[in-house]
N, C-alpha and C positions, 0 to 999 in steps of 0.2 A: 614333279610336284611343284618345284618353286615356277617352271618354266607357266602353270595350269595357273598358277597365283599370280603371279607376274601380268597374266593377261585380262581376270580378275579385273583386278585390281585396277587396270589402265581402263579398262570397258566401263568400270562405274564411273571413274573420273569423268571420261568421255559424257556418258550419262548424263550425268550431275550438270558438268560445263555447258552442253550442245542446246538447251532453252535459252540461257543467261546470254553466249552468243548467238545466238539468232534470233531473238528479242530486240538487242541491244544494236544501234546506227553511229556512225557517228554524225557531229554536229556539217560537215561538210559533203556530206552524204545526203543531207536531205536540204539544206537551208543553204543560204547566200549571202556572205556578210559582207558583198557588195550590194543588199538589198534590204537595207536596214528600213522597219516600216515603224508608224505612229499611230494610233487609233483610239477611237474611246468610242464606249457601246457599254451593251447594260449584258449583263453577266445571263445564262439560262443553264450553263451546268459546267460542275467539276465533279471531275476521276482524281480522285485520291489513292493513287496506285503505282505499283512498280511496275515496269522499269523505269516511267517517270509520268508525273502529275500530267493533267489535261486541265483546259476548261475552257470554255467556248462564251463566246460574244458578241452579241446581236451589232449591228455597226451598222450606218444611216450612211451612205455614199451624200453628195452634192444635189444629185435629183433627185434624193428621199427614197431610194432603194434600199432594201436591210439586206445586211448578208451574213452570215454567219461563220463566224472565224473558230478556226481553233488552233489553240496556245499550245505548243509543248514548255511543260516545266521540268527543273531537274526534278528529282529522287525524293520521292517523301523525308526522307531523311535528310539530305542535303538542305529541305526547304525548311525543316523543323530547323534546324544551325543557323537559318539567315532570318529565325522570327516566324516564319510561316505555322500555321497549326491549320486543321483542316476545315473551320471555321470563318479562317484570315479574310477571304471571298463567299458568298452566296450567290444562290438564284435574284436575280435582279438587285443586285450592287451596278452601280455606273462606274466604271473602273479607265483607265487610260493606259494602254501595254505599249510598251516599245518593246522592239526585236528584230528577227531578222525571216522574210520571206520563204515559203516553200521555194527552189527552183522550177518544179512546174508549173510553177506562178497560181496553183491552187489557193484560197483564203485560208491556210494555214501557215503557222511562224513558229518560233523557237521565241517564245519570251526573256526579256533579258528583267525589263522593270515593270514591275505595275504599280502605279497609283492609285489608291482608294479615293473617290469623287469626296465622300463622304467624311472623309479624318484629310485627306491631304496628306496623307502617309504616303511614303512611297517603297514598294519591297523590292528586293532583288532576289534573282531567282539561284544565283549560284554564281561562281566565279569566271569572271572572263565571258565571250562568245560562248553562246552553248552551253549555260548552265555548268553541267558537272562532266560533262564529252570531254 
């Protein structure tokens, strides 16, 4: 009987844990903070979601090509503590992100700061490299 609960027991935790990690990367698993980037583009959408925020960024290269980036932020929660609320950004804000690069050199980063074009605010997205990683 305890040995039947015992196993219970371990199987739900298993459960429970096995989305949370396999969701979840860390910051040097996907990003390069020998490839810290600079950009400013106008806003077309955020993901206000777990296991961490998104939002993507129209962005003008030098010969007037747009390409569209997208931002990992930390933890909705994590972002509510540094000021963020899910409004902070919208569709067409002109914003300016610093961060750090996909490795497969894809137009996606791990934002560190964004600046609003509009307030001259500038947020941060969590502590250190990688947000909340």
């Amino acid at each position: 009987m305890r040995r039947t609960t015992l196993v219970l027991v371990l199987a739900g935790l298993i459960a429970i844990a096995a989305p949370h990690v396999y969701a979840h990367h860390s910051f040097s698993a996907e990003f390069d903070a020998n490839k810290p980037i600079k950009v400013t583009g106008t806003v077309t959408k955020l993901e206000w979601q777990n296991p961490h925020a998104w939002f993507y960024v129209d962005v003008k290269d030098e010969g007037g090509a747009t390409s569209n980036w997208g931002f990992e932020l930390a933890t909705p929660n994590v972002l509510l503590r540094f000021g963020w609320t899910r409004s902070t950004i919208g569709t067409g804000d002109v914003v300016t992100v610093e961060g750090y690069q996909a490795k497969n050199g894809k137009p996606i980063a791990n934002a560190s700061a964004v600046t609003l074009e509009r307030t001259g605010q500038k947020l941060f997205t969590g502590p250190g490299k990688g947000g909340d990683k």
